[in-house]
Structures are given as C-alpha cells and as structure tokens.
C-alpha positions as CSV (number, residue, x, y, z in Angstrom):
1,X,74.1,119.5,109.8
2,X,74.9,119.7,113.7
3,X,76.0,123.0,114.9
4,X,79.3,123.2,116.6
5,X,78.9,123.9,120.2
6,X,81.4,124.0,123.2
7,X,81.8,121.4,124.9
8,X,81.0,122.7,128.1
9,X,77.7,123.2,127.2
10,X,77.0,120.0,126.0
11,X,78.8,117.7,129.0
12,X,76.4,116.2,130.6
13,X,75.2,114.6,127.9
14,X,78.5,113.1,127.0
15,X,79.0,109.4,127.9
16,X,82.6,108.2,127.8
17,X,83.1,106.0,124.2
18,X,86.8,104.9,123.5
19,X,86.5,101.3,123.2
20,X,84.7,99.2,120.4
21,X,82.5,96.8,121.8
22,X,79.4,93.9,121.5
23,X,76.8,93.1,123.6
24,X,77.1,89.8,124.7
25,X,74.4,88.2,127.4
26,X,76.6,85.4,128.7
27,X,78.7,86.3,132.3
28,X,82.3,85.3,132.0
29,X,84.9,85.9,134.3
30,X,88.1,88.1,133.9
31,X,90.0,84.7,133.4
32,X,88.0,82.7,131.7
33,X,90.0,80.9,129.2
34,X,86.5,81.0,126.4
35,X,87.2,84.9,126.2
36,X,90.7,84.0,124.4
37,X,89.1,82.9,121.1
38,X,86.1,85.4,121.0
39,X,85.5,87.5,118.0
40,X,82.8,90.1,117.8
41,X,80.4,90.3,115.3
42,X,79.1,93.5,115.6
43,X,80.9,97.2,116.4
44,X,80.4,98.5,119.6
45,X,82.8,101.3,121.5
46,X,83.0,102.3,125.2
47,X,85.5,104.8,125.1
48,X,82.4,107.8,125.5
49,X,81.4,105.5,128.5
50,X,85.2,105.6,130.2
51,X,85.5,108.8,129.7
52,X,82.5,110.3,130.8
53,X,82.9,108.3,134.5
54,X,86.7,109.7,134.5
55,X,85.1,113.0,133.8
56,X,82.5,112.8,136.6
57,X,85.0,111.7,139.0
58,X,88.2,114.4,138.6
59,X,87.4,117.9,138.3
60,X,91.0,118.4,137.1
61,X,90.1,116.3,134.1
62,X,87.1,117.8,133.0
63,X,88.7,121.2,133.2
64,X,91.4,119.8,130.5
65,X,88.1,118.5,128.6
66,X,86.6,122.0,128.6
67,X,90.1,123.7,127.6
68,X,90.5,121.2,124.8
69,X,87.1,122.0,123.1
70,X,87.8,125.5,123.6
71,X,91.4,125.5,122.0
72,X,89.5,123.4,119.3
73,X,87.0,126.3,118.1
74,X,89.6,129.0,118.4
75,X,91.6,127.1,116.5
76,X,88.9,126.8,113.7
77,X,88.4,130.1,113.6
78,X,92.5,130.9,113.0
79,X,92.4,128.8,110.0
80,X,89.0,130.4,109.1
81,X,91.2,134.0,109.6
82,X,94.2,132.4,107.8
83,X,96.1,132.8,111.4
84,X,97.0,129.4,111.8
85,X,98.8,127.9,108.1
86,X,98.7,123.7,108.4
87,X,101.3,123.8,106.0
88,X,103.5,120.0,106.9
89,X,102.2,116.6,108.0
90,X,102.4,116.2,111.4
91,X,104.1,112.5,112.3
92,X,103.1,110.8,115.6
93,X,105.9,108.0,116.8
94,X,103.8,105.1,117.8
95,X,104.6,102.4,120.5
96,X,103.0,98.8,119.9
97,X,102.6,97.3,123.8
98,X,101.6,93.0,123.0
99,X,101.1,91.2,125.7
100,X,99.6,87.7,125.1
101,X,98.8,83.8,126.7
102,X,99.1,81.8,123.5
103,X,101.9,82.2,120.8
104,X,98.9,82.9,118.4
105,X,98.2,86.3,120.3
106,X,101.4,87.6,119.7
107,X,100.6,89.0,116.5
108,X,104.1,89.6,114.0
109,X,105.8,92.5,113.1
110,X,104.5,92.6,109.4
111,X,100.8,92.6,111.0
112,X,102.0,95.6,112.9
113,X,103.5,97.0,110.0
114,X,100.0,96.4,107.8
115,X,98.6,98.4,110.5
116,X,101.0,101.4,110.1
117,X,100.0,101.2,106.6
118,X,96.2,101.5,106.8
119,X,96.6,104.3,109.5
120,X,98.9,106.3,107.2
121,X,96.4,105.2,104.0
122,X,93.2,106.0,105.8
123,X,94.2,109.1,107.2
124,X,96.5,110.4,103.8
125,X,93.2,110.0,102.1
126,X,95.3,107.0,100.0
127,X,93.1,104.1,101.2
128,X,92.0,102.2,98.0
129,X,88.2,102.5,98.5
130,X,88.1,106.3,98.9
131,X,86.7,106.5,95.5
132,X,83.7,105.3,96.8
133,X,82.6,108.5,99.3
134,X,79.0,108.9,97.7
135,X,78.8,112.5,95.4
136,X,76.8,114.2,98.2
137,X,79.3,113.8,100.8
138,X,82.6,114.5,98.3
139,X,82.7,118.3,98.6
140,X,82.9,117.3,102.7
141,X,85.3,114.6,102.8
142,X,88.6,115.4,104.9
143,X,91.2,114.6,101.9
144,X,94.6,114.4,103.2
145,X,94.2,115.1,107.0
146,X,98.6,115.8,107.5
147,X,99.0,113.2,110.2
148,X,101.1,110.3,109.4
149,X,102.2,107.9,112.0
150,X,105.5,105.9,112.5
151,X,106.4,102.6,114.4
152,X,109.1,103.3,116.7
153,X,109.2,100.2,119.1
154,X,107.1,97.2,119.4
155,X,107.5,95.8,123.2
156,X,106.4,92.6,124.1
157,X,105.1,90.6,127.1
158,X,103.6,86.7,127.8
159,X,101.1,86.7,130.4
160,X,98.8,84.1,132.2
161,X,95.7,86.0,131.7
162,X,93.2,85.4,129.3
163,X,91.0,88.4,129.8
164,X,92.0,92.4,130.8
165,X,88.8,94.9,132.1
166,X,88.8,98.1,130.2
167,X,88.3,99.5,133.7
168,X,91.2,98.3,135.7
169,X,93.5,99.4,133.1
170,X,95.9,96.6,134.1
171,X,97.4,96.2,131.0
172,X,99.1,99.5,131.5
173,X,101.2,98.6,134.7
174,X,104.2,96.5,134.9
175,X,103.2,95.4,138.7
176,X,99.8,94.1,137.3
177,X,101.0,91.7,134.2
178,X,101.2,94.4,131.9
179,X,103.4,96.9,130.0
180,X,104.1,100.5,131.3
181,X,103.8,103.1,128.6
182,X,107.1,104.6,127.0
183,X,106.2,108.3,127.5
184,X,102.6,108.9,126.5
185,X,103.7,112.6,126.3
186,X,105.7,112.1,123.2
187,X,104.3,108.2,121.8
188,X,101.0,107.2,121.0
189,X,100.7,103.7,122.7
190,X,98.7,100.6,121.6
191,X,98.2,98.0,124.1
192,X,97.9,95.0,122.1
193,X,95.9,92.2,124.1
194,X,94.2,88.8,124.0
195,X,90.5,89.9,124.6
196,X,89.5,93.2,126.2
197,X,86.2,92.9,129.6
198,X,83.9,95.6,130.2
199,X,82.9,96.7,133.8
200,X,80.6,93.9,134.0
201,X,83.1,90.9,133.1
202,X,81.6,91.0,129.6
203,X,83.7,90.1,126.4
204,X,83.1,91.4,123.1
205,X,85.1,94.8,123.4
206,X,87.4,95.3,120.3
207,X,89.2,98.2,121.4
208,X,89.1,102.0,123.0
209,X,91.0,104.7,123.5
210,X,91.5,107.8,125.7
211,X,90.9,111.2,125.1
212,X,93.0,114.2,124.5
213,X,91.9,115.8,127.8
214,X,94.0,112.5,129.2
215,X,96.9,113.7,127.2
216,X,100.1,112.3,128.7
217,X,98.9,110.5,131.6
218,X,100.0,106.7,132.7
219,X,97.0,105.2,130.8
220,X,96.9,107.3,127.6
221,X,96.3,105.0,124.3
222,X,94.6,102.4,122.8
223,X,93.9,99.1,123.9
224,X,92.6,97.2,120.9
225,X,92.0,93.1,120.9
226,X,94.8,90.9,118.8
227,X,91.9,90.0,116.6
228,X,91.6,93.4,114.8
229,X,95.1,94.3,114.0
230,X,96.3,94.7,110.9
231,X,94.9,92.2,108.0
232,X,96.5,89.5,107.9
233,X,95.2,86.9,110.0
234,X,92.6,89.8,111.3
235,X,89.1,88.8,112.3
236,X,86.0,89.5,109.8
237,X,84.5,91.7,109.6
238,X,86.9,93.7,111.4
239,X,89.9,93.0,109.6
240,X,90.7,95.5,107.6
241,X,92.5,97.3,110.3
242,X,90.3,100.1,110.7
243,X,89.3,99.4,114.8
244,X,92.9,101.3,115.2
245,X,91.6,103.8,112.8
246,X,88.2,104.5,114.5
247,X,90.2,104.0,118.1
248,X,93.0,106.9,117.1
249,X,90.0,109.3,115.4
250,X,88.7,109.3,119.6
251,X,92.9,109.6,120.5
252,X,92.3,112.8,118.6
253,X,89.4,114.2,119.7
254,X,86.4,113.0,117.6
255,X,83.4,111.3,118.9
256,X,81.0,109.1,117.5
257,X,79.0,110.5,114.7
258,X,76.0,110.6,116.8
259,X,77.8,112.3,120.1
260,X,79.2,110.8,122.9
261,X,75.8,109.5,124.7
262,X,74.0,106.2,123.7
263,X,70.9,108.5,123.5
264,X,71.9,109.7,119.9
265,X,70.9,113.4,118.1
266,X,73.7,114.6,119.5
267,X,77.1,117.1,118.2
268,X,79.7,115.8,117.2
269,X,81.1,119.0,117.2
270,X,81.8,118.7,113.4
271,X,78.7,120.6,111.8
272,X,79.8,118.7,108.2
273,X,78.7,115.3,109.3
274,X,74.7,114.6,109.2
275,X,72.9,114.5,112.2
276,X,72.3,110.5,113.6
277,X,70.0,109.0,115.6
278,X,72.7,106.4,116.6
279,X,75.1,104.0,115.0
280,X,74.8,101.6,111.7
281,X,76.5,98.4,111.5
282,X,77.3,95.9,108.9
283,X,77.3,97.6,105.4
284,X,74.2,99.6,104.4
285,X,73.3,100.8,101.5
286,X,73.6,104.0,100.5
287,X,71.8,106.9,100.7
288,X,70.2,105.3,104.4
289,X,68.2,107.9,106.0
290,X,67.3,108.1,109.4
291,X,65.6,110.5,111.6
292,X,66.4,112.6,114.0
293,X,64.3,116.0,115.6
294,X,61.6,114.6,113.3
295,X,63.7,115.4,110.3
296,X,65.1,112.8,108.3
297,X,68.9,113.0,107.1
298,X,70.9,110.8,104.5
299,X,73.9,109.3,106.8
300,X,77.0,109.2,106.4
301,X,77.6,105.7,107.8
302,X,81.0,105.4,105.5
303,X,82.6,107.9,107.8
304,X,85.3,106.0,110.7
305,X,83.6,107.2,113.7
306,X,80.3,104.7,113.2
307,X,80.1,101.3,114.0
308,X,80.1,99.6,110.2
309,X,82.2,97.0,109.5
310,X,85.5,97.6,108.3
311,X,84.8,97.9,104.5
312,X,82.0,99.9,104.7
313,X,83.9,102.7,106.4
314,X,87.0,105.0,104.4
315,X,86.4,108.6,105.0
316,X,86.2,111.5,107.1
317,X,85.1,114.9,107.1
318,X,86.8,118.3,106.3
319,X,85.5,119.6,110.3
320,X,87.0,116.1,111.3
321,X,90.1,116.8,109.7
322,X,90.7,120.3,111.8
323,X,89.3,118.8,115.0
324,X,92.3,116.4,114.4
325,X,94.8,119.0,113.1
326,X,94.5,121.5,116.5
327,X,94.7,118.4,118.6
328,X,98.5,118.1,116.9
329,X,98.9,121.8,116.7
330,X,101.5,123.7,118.7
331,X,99.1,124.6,121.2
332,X,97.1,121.3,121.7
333,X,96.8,119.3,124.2
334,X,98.9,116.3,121.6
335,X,101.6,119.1,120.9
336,X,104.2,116.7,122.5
337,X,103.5,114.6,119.8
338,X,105.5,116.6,117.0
C-alpha cells in the first residue's frame, strides 16, 4: 500500500494528467477535417502533463497545489478524530458547454442526461457492476462517496473547427470559437467538443480535466471528446460514460493510481490503493499482479483512475472517497461548489 505523503514533498515528480488520451504516430493539423471522426482505442490522460507545466510556470498555482494537499491530510485526520461529521451528500450543479462542426457532434439532451446518471451511479456506489469489486479489495471500496451532481444548463455552440489543442484552451473563450464558463466558482463545466489535440497536433485525447489547485479560474473543467459521453451513441470501448467519471475523480483531486508521472511507483496519496507500476488497459483479468520496488502487488485495475476500458472499471477506494469529500468540504478549495 502507498504511504500518504504531502504533496510538497513529492512535486517534482508530479507530471500534469487531466486529459485521457492515445498515442497516435500520424501528424495532423489542428484543422484537419480526419480528426472529426477519430475514436481512440486505447485510454490515455494528459491532465498530470497540463498540470504539472501550469505548475512549473506560476508560483501562485503551486502554492494553491501545496495548500490543497495539506488541507487534504488535516482533513483526514478530523474525520480520523471524529472532528469533521460527513453527514449529507454534497450536490455539485454541472454546466454542459457543446460546441460542434457537424449536427452529429451535438450530442442530445438525453445523452447528457445518461451522463448525469452514471456520474450520480458510479459515484453513489449504485452502478450495476459494483458487485463485481474482487473480495480482496471489498473491505476498501469507497461505498457511497456523498457527491451527487445535477444538470443545471446545457449551452450550445456550432463552430468551423474540427480540432481544439488541450493547450490553447480555446474552447473556453468566446473570442476564440468557444464557450466562456458560467462561474467555475460555483459550476462544474464540461466542454463538450468534436475531437480534443495535444501539444503536438496529435488526436486521440478523450478528455482531461483541471485540478483543484485551479479552483475557480477561467479554464476550470473538463473537456471531454463527443465520442465518450453518455451511452447512447458513445464510442466502444469508451462508452459507458465513465471518461467523465475518471475526468471528474482528477476535478477532485485524485491522480492516477500509479501518481501523476509516466515513470509509475508513485503515491497516489491514497495508501488503500495497491502500488502500480503504471496503467492497464483493456479488461484484465483479475488478480493481475505487477511489480513495483521489486515487490509484486495484486492491482486494482477496476478502480476509475486507470486506464481500462469502460466496463472494466466501477469502483473506488475508501482514501479516494475522503480525498474527494475535503475537496467539497467547507474548507476546500471546491467549497463554492455546495
């Protein structure tokens, strides 16, 4: 199990991972109408990678990122002391942003709605495969984690381009083709788009999302590709709606299973979730072990912060669950949220 550590001590090896996305060798430009139509086949997510440049570059930021992780642990250790009672469901208002080229990106109210209902089933503990968590991992599983999440406008936008960089962020802005946010302080946004670039012009990305250190500011959200929302209509083996679900976990603080740098073995500041060496994809089989410090640990690939496809993933942990909770708590940096 990994030991729960501050974060300061561990930044530099943190690598900013918001976004899910595939490797993908062929260049294509930022407008290139071939980018429209792409699915991904494999789970990939650049939302460490953002965040760790933002981090690098503003001091301010990476201040917040240090308070965040500390308000986190003390916050742990108040439940632990029976200071701090969770005792209601904490329900976030949620604003969908579409903004599309083709009629068929405009995805439909009712697939928004199926995507208010796996959120609220995957994170009530209510999703219909939760009966699968293996027996070893059971007496660790998150349960109810009492935050709920309700639609509260959809806006939407038609727009000539066929391709948005995760880096630019122009989806965000009105005066760059996109949709401003409707007050990040007190909404979760979800930019809704056609297909999401990475730094390099690369497709393949099917969404990221921004930490809680970037609580409030103009580009705070999600960004997740039309493909991947909701069910209906959704793209296998990502259509099952749990992208969002994965995207929202890093909205609220948690990284990737195996820490926030590509190098793997690292915290995840949730000491209830096995040590990994990196991410699994597709479905494995369980128990998978893999190794990491030259010790060899049964993974919890099931969990929503790896990179499996969408129905090999429907749990996460009890540590998960009170990272989550102080994000939303009074005092967090999501208070507004309430």
């Amino acid at each position: 199990m990994k030991k729960l550590l501050f974060g300061a001590l561990v930044l530099s090896f943190m690598s900013a991972c918001n976004s899910d996305n595939i490797s993908n060798q062929e260049e294509i430009s930022q407008e290139s109408g071939a980018s429209a139509n792409l699915t991904a086949s494999k789970r990939s997510c650049p939302s460490d990678h953002i965040r760790e440049k933002a981090l690098q570059k503003d001091p301010a930021l990476r201040a917040r990122f240090e308070a965040n992780e500390l308000q986190a642990e003390n916050f742990t250790r108040d439940l632990q002391m029976g200071k701090v009672l969770p005792d209601g469901t904490v329900e976030i208002p949620v604003v969908f942003n579409v903004i599309y080229n083709t009629s068929g990106q405009n995805v439909s109210d009712a697939r928004i709605a199926e995507q208010i209902a796996v959120l609220n089933a995957d994170y009530g503990a209510t999703n219909s495969d939760i009966n699968k968590i293996p027996a070893a991992f059971q007496s660790s599983a998150a349960g109810n984690v009492k935050i709920s999440f309700k639609l509260v406008a959809t806006n939407r936008k038609q727009s000539s381009k066929t391709a948005w960089r995760s880096d630019l962020e122009e989806m965000k802005k009105s005066t760059t083709g996109g949709i401003n946010a409707t007050d990040p302080t007190k909404n979760m946004n979800i930019w809704v788009v056609n297909s999401i670039l990475d730094e390099d012009n690369q497709p393949g990305t099917l969404g990221y999302a921004y930490y809680p250190e970037s609580a409030g500011l103009w580009y705070d959200g999600l960004v997740i590709g039309y493909q991947y929302i909701g069910k209906t209509g959704a793209s296998a083996p990502f259509n099952l709606g749990r992208t969002v679900t994965h995207e929202v976990g890093h909205y609220l603080n948690l990284p990737h299973l195996w820490g926030s740098s590509n190098t793997g073995c690292q915290t995840d500041y949730s000491n209830d979730t096995p040590t990994s060496p990196g991410p699994n994809y597709g479905t494995p089989s369980y128990p998978l072990n893999r190794v990491c410090g030259g010790v060899s640990r049964s993974q919890m690939f099931m969990n929503y912060m790896d990179y499996v496809d969408d129905k090999a993933m429907f749990m996460f942990s009890a540590n998960q669950k009170t990272r989550m909770q102080a994000v939303v708590a009074a005092a967090g940096p999501r208070a507004g949220l309430r």
